[in-house]
GUZA-263046 format. One line per field, with one value per atom (N, C-alpha, C): atom name; z negated, y, x. Coordinates in steps of 0.02 Angstrom, whole numbers. Each point is the difference from the previous one (the first is absolute). Last residue first. Layout:
atom	c(CA|...);
zz	c(Z|...);
yy	c(Y|...);
xx	c(X|...);
This chain:
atom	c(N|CA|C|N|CA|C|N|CA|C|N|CA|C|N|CA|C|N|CA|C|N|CA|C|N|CA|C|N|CA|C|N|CA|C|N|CA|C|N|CA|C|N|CA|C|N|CA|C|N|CA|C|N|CA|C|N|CA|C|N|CA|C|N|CA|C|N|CA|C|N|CA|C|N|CA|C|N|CA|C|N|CA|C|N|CA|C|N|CA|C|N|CA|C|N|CA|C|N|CA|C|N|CA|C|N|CA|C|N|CA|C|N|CA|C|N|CA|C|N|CA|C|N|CA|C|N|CA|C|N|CA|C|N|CA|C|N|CA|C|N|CA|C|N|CA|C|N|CA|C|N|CA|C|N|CA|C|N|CA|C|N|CA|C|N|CA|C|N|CA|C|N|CA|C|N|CA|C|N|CA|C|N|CA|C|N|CA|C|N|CA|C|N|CA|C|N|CA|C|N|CA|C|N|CA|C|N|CA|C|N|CA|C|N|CA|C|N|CA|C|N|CA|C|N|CA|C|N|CA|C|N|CA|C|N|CA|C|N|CA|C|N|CA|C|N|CA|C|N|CA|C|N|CA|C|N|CA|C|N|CA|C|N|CA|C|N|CA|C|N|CA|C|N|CA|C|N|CA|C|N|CA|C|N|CA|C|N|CA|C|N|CA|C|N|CA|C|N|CA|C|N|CA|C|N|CA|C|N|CA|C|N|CA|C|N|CA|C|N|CA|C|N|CA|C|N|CA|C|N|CA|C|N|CA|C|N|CA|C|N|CA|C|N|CA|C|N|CA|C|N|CA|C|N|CA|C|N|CA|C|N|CA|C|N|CA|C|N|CA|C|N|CA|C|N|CA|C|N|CA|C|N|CA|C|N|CA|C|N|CA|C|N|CA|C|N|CA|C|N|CA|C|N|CA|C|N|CA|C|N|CA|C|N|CA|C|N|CA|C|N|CA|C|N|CA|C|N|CA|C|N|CA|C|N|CA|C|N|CA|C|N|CA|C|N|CA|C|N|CA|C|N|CA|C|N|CA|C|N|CA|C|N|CA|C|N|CA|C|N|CA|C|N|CA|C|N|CA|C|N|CA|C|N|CA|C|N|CA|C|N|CA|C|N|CA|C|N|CA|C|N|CA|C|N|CA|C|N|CA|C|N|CA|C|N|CA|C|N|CA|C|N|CA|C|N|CA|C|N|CA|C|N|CA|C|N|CA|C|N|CA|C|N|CA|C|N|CA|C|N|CA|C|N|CA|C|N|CA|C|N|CA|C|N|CA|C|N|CA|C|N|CA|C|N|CA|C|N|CA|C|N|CA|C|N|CA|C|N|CA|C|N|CA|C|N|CA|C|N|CA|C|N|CA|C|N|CA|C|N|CA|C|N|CA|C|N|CA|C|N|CA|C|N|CA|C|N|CA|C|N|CA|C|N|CA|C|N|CA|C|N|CA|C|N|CA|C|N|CA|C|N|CA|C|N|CA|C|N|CA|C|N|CA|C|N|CA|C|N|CA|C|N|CA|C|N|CA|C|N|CA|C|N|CA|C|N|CA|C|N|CA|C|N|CA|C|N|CA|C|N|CA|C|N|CA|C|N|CA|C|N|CA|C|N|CA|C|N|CA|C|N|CA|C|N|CA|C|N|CA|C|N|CA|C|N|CA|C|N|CA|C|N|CA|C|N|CA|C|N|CA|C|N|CA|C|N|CA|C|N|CA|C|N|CA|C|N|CA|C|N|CA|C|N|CA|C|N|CA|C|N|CA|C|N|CA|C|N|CA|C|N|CA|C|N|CA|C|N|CA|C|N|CA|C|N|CA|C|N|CA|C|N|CA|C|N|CA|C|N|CA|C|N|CA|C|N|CA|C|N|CA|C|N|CA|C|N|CA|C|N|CA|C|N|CA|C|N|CA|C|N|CA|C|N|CA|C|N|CA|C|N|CA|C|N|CA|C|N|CA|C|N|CA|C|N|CA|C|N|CA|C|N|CA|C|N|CA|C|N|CA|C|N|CA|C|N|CA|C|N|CA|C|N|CA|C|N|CA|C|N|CA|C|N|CA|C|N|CA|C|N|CA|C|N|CA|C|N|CA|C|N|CA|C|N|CA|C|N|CA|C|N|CA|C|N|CA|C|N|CA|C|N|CA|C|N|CA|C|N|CA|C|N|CA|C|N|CA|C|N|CA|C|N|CA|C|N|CA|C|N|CA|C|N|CA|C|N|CA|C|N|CA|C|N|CA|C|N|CA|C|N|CA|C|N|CA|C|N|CA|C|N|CA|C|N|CA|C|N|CA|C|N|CA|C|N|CA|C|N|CA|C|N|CA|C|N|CA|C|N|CA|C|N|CA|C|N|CA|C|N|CA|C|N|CA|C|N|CA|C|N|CA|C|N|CA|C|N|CA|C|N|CA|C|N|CA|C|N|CA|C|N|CA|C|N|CA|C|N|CA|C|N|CA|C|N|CA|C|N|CA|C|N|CA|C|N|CA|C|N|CA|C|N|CA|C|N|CA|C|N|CA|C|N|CA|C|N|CA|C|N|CA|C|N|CA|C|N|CA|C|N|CA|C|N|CA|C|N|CA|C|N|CA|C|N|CA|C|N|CA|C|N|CA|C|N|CA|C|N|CA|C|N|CA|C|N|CA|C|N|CA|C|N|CA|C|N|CA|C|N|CA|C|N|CA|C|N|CA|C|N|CA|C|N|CA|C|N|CA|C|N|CA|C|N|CA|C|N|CA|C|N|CA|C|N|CA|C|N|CA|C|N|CA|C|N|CA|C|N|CA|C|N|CA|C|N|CA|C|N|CA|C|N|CA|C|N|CA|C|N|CA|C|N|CA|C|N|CA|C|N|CA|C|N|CA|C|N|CA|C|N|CA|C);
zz	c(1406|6|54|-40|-8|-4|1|39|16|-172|56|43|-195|-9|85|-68|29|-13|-51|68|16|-223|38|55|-139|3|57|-36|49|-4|-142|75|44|-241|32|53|-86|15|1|-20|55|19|-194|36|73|-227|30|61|-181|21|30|-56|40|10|-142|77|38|-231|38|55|-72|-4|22|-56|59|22|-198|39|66|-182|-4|59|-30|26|7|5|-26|7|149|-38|-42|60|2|-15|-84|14|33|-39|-71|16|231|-71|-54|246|-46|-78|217|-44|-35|95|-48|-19|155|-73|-40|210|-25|-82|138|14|-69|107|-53|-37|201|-57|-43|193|-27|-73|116|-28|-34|150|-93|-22|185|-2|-76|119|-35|4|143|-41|-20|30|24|-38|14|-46|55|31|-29|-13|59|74|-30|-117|-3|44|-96|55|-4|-195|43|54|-180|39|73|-204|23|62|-145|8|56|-128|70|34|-202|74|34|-178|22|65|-135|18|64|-147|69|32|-217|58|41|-145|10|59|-121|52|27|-186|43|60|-182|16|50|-98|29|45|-140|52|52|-210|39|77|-174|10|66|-138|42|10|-161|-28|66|12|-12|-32|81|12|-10|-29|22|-24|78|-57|62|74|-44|-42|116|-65|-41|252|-30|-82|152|4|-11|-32|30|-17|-107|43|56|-160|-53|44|61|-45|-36|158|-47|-54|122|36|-78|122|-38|20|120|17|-77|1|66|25|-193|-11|52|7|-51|20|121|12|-25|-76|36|35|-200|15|48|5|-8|-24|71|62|-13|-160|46|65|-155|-31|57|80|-27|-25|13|72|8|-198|5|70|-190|68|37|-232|-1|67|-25|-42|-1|111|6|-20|8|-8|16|-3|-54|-30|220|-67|-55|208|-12|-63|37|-26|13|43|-74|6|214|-41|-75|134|44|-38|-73|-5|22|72|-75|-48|263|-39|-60|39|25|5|-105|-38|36|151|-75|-26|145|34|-59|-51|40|4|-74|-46|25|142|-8|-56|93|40|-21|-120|15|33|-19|-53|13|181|-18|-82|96|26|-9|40|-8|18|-83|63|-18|-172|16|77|-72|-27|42|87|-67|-50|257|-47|-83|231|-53|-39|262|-83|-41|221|-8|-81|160|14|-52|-60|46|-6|-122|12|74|-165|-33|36|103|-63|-12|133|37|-49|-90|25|26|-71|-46|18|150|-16|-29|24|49|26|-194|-12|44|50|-64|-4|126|39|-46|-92|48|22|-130|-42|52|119|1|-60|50|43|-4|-209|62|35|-215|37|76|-128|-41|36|42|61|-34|-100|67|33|-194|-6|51|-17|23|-11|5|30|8|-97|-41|25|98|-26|-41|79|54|-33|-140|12|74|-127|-30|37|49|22|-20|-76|93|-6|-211|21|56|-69|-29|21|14|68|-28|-141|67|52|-207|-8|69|-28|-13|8|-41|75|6|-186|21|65|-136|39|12|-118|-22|33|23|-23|-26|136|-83|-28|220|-25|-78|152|-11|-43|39|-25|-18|146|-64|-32|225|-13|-93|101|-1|-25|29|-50|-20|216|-67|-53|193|6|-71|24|-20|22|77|-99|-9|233|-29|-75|119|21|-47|-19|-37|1|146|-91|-27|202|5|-60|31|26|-15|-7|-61|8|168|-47|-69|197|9|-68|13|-14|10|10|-49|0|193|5|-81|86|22|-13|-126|16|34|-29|-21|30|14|46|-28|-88|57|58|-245|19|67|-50|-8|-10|29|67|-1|-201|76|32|-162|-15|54|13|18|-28|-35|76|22|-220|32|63|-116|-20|34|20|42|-20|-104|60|45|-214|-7|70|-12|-15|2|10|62|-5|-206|40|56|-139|-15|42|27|23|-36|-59|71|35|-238|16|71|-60|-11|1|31|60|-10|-163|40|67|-198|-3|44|-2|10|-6|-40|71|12|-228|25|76|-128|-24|43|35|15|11|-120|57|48|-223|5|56|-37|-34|56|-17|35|21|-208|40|83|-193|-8|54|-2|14|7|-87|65|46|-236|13|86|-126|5|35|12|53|-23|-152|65|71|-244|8|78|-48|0|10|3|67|-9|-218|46|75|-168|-26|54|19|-7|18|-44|54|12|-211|9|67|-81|-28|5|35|38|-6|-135|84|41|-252|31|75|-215|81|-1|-235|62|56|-81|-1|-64|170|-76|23|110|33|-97|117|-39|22|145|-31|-40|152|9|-31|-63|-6|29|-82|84|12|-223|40|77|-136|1|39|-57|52|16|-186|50|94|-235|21|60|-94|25|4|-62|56|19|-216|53|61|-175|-21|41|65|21|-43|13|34|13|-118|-17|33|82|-103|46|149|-33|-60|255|-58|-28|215|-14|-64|198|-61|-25|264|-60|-65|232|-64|-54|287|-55|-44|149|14|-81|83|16|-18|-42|-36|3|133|-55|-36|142|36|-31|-122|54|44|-266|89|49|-252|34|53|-83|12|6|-55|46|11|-206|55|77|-209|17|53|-36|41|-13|-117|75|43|-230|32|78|-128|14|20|-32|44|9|-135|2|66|-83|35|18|-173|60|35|-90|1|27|28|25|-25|13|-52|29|151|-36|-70|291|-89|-38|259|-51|-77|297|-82|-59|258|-49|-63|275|-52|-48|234|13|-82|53|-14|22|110|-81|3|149|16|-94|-8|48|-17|-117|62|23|-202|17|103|-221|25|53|-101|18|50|-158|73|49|-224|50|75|-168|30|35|-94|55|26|-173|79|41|-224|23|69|-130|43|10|-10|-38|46|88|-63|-48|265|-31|-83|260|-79|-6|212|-1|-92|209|-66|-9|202|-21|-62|52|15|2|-39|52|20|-132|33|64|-203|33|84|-236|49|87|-230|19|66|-88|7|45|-101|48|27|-206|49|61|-173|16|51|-71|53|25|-161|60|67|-243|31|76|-126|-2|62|-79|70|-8|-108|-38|62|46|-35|-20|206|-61|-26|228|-19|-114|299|-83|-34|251|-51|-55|268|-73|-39|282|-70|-55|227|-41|-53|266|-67|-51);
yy	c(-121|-67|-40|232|-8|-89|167|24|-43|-15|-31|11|66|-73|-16|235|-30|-63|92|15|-17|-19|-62|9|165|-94|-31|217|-6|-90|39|-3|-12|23|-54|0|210|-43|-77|127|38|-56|-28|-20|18|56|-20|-38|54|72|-18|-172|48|73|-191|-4|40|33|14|-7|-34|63|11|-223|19|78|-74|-11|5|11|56|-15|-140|45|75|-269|25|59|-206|45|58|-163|-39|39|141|-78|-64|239|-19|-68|109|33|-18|-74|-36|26|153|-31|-66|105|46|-26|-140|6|51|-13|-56|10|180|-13|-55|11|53|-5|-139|-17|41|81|-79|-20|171|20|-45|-54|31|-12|-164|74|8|-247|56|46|-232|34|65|-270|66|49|-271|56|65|-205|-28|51|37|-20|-40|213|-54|-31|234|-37|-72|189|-14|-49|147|9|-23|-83|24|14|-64|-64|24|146|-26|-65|130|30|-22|-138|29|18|-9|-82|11|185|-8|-45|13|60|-16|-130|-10|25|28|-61|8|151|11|-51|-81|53|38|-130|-65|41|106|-13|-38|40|64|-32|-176|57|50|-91|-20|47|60|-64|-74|215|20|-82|-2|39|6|-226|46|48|-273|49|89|-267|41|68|-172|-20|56|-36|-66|-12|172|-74|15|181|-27|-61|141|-50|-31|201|-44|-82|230|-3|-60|58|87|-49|-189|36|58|-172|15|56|-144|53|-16|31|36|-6|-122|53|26|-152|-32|32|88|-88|-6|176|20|-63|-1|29|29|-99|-52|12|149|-53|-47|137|28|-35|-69|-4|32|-55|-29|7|187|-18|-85|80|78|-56|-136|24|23|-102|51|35|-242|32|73|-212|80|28|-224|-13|90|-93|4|7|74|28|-28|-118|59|45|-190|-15|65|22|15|-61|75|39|-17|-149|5|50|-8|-81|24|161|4|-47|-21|52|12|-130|-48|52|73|-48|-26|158|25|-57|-86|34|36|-101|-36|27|135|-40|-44|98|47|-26|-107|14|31|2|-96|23|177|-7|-69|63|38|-14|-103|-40|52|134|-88|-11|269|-78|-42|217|-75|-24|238|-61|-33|201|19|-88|55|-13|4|105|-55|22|74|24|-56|9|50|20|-151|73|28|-213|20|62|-97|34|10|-165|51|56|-222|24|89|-105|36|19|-121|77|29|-221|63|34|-166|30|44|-59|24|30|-187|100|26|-207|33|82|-137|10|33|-88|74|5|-204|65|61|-200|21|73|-89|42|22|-54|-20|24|118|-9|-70|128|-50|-17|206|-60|-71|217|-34|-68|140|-64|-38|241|-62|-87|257|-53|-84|240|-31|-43|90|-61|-29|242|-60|-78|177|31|-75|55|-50|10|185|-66|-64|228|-14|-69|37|-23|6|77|-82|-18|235|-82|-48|144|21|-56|22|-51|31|99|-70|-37|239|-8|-71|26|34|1|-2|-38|34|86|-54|-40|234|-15|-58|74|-19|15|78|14|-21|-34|81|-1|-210|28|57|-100|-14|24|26|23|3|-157|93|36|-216|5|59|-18|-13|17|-39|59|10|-191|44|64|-171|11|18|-25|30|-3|-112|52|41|-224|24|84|-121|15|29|-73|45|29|-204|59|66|-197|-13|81|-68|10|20|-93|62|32|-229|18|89|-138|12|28|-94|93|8|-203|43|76|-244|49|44|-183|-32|53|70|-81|-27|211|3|-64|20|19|-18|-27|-52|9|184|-26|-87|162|6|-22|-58|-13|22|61|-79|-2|197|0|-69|58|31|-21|-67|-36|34|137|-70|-28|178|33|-65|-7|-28|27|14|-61|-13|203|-19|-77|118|13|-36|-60|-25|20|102|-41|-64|231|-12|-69|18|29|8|-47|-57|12|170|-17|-76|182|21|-55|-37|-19|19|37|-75|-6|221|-26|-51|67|26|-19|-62|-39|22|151|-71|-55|202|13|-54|-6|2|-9|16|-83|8|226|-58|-74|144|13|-39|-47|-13|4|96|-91|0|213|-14|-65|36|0|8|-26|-76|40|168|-54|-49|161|30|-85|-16|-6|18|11|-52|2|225|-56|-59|104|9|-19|-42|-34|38|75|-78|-27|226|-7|-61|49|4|4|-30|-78|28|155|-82|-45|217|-19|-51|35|-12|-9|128|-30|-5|13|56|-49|-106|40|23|-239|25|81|-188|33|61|-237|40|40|-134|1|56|-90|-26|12|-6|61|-47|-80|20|29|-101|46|30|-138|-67|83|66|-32|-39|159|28|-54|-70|4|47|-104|-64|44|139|-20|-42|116|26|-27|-24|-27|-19|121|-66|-42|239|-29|-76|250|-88|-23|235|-44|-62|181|16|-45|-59|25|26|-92|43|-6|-167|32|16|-50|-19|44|-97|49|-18|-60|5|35|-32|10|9|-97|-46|54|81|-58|-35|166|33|-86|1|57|12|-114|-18|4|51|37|-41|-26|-22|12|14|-57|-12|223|-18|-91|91|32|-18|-50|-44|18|94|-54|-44|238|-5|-76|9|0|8|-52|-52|16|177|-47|-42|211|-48|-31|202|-42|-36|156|4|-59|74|2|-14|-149|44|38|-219|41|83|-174|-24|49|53|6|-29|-77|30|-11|1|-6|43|-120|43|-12|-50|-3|37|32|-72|-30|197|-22|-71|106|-6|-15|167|-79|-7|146|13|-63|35|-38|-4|80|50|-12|-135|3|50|-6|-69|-16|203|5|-60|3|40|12|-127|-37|53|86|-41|-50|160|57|-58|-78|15|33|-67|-52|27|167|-45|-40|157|2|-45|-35|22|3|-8|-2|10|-111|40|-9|-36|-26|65|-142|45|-5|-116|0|50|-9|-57|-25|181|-3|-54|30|48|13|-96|-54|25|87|-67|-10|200|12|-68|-29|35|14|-69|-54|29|156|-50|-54|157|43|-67|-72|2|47|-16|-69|-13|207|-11|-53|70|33|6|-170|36|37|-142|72|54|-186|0|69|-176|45|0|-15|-29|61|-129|35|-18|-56|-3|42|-82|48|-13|-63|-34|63|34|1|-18);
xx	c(-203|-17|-46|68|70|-5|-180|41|48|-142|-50|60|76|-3|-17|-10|65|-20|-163|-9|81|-60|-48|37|90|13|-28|-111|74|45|-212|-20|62|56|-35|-25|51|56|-10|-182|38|76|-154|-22|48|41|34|-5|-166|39|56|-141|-20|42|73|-11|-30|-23|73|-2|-195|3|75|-31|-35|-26|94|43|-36|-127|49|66|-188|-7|36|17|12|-16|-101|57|11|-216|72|74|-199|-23|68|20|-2|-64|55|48|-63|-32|6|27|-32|-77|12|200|-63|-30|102|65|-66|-81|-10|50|22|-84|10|173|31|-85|53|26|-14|-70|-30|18|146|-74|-48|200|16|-71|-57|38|27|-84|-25|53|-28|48|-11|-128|25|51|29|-58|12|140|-88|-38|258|-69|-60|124|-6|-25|103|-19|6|-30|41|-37|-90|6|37|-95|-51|42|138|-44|-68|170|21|-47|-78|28|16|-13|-67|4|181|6|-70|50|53|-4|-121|-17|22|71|-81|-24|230|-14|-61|19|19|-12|-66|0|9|141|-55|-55|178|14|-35|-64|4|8|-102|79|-5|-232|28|84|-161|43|22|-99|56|30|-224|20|60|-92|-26|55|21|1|-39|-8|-57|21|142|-30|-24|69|-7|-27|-115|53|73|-247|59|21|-157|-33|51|33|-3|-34|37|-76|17|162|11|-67|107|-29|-12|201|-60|-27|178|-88|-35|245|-33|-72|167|-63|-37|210|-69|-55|194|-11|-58|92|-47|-25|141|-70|-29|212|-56|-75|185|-15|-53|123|-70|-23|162|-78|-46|227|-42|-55|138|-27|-44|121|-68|-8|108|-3|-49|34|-21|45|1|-68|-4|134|6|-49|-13|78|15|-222|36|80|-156|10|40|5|46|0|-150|44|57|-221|14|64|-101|55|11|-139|56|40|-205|43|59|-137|14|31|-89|56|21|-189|64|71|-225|18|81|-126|19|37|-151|78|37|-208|55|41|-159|29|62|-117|36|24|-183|63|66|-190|13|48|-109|12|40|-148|65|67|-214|42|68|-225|8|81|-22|-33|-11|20|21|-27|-68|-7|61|-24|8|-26|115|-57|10|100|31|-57|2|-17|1|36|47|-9|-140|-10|53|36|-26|-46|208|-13|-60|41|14|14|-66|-63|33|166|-59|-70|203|-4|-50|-1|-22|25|30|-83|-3|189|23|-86|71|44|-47|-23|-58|40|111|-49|-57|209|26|-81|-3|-1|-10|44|-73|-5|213|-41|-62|146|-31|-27|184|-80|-5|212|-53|-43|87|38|-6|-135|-12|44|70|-37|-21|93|45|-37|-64|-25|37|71|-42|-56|232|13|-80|54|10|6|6|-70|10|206|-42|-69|148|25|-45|-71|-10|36|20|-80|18|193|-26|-46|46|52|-5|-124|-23|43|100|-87|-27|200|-2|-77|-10|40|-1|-159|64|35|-256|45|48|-185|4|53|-110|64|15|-202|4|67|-17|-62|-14|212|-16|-49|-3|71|10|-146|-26|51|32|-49|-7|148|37|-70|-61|39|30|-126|-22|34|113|-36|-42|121|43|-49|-137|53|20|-35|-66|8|154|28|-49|-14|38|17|-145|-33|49|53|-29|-21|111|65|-44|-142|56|55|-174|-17|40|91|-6|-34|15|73|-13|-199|6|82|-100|-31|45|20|51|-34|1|-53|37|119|-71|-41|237|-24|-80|80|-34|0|76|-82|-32|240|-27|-85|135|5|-48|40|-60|11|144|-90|-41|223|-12|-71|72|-9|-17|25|-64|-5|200|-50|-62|166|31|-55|24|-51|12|104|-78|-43|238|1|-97|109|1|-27|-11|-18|-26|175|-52|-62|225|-13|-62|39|-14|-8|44|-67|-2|216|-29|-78|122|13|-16|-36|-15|-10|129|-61|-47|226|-7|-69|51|23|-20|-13|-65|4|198|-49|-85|191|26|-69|7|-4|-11|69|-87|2|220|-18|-94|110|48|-58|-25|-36|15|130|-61|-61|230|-8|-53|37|-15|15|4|-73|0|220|-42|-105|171|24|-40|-31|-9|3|74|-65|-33|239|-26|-38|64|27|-44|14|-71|-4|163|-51|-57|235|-4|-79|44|-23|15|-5|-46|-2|189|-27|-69|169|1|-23|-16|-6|0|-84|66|-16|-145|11|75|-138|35|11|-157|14|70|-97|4|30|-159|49|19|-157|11|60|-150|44|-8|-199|62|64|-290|46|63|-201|7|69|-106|-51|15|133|-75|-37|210|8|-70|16|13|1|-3|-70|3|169|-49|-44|173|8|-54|45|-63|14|175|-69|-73|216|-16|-52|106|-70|-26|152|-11|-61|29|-4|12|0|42|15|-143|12|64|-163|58|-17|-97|-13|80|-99|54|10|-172|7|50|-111|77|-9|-216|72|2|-199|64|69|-256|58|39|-133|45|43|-194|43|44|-161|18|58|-73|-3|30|34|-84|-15|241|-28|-60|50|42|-25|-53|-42|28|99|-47|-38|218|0|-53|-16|-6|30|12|-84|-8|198|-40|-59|153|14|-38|-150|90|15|-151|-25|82|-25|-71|1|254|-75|-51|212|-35|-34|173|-25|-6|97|-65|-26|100|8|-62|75|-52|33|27|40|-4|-76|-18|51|-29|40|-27|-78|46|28|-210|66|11|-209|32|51|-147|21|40|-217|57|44|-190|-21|57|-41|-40|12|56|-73|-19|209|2|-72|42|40|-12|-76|-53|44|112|-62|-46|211|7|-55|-37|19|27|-54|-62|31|186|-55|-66|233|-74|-28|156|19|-46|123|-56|18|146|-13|-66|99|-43|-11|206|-27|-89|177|-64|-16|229|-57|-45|246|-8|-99|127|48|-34|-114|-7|39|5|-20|-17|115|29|-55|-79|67|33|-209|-14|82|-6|-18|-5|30|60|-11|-176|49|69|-174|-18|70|29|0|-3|-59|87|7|-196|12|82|-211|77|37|-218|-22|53|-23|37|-29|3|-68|43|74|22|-51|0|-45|52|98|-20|-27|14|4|-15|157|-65|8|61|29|-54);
């Protein structure tokens, strides 16, 4: 049963409405707009219907329907302004401020449960309508989704006809991001549920430049891994030939998405795809590729990439390189904090070191 608030100071009026409406809804009287906004505020579920006397002491109709339209929680439902005077002077401003009908005093029965049925039924269209509208959007977001875990999978697979270690690479980082990301989330409050399945999903794609590349490029890659991680410790300078490389590849991904950007400029899973595409090896000091930016004025998300891109780089199995432990890795990620990575994030990573080891040890398990 929907409930209606008749909020009236004249305990004639009120008893009468209450009387007419009573039969067919929950009515809940009040005697003043100050007792129905402290009521309003005081959390419990709100009415389906308000019917608000406009001439009030203390605190009138229009005040309490200005207060009512600043709340969130409060400003979609139904307010139909009551009076005894002549009100139609006061209608353009009653209606420009929110308010859905006027309703003239003494009450005619039939024409006040006329008028509230209506409002009742058009707001539960309304809601109907939302429901509807939030469904279709739910299941066109799924299927964009499924649609971009389709593009990941073909990018890796087309990784792994050039580079086959790089398609695993791609499935793995992503997994080691959403660990992260959950991590950073709790810790800054900077990311939302969304931005966490945005980055794990986008976190596979920030090598995509590679499939740009000549073999001989793949064979330089396949050096600077081993520069970057031998004995397990990523150098705190530049290699030879690192910078050059990574420009390359960078540059041919970043071609490749700025025509999606422009035709979708403010798509969360795009940008972040393309800052991590761009950004992943800069470096925390400012000595990174492709364009040198330093600390925060590298994107988070790039950031992030850094670490995970690292980890798995150290630790996975390659037939050119040996294959290092967690530990190795965790060793190496430390002693680069606020020289190639970020150091507040690398304090995250560390406290989630555990759940990165278990990753790892299902990855080794299961590949």
């Amino acid at each position: 049963m929907s409930k209606i608030m008749i909020v009236d100071d004249d305990i004639t009026s009120l008893s009468m409405a209450r009387a007419i409406l009573e039969s067919e809804y929950t009515t809940i009287p009040v005697r003043s707009g100050y007792e129905a906004l402290r009521l309003l505020a005081a959390g419990a579920e709100p009415p389906d219907l308000i019917l608000l006397d406009i001439n009030m002491p203390v605190v009138s109709g229009y005040e309490v329907l200005e207060k009512l339209k600043e709340d969130p929680k409060l400003c979609n439902i139904p307010v139909l302004f009551v009076s005894g005077e002549d009100t139609y002077s006061n209608e353009a401003e009653g209606f420009s401020s929110g308010v859905k009908d006027y309703i003239s005093k003494p009450y005619i029965a039939s024409t006040l449960l006329s008028r509230v049925r209506h409002h009742l039924s058009e707001c539960e269209q309304q809601t109907r309508l939302i429901e509807q509208m939030d469904l279709l959007t739910e299941e066109k977001l799924s299927e964009l989704m499924n649609l971009f875990d389709t593009l990941i999978n073909a990018m890796a697979y087309l990784n792994s006809r050039r580079c086959p270690q790089l398609s695993w690479h791609s499935k793995r980082v992503s997994r080691y991001m959403r660990i992260l990301a959950t991590a950073v989330a709790a810790s800054q409050g900077d990311l939302s549920a969304g931005d966490i399945d945005a980055l794990s999903r986008c976190a596979g794609l920030h090598d995509m430049g590679l499939l740009a590349l000549t073999d001989s490029d793949l064979e330089k890659y396949r050096n600077v891994e081993l520069a970057r991680t031998r004995g397990a410790n990523i150098p705190q300078e530049p290699v030879a030939e690192e910078s050059e490389f990574y420009t390359k590849h960078v540059d041919a991904g970043r071609d490749s998405l700025q025509v999606f950007m422009e035709a979708h400029p403010n798509n969360l899973y795009l940008t972040y795809t393309l800052e991590m595409v761009t950004h992943h090896h800069e470096w925390w000091n400012g000595k990174g590729a492709p364009d040198g930016l330093e600390g925060e004025a590298i994107p988070l998300s790039a950031r992030m990439m850094a670490i995970v891109d690292n980890y798995d780089i150290i630790t996975a199995r390659r037939a050119y390189k040996f294959e290092y432990t967690h530990e190795d890795a965790v060793i190496s990620i430390r002693r680069n904090a606020g020289t190639r990575f970020d150091p507040a994030l690398v304090e995250i990573f560390l406290s989630v070191e555990d759940q990165m080891k278990a990753c790892l040890g299902h990855i080794v398990q299961n590949t």
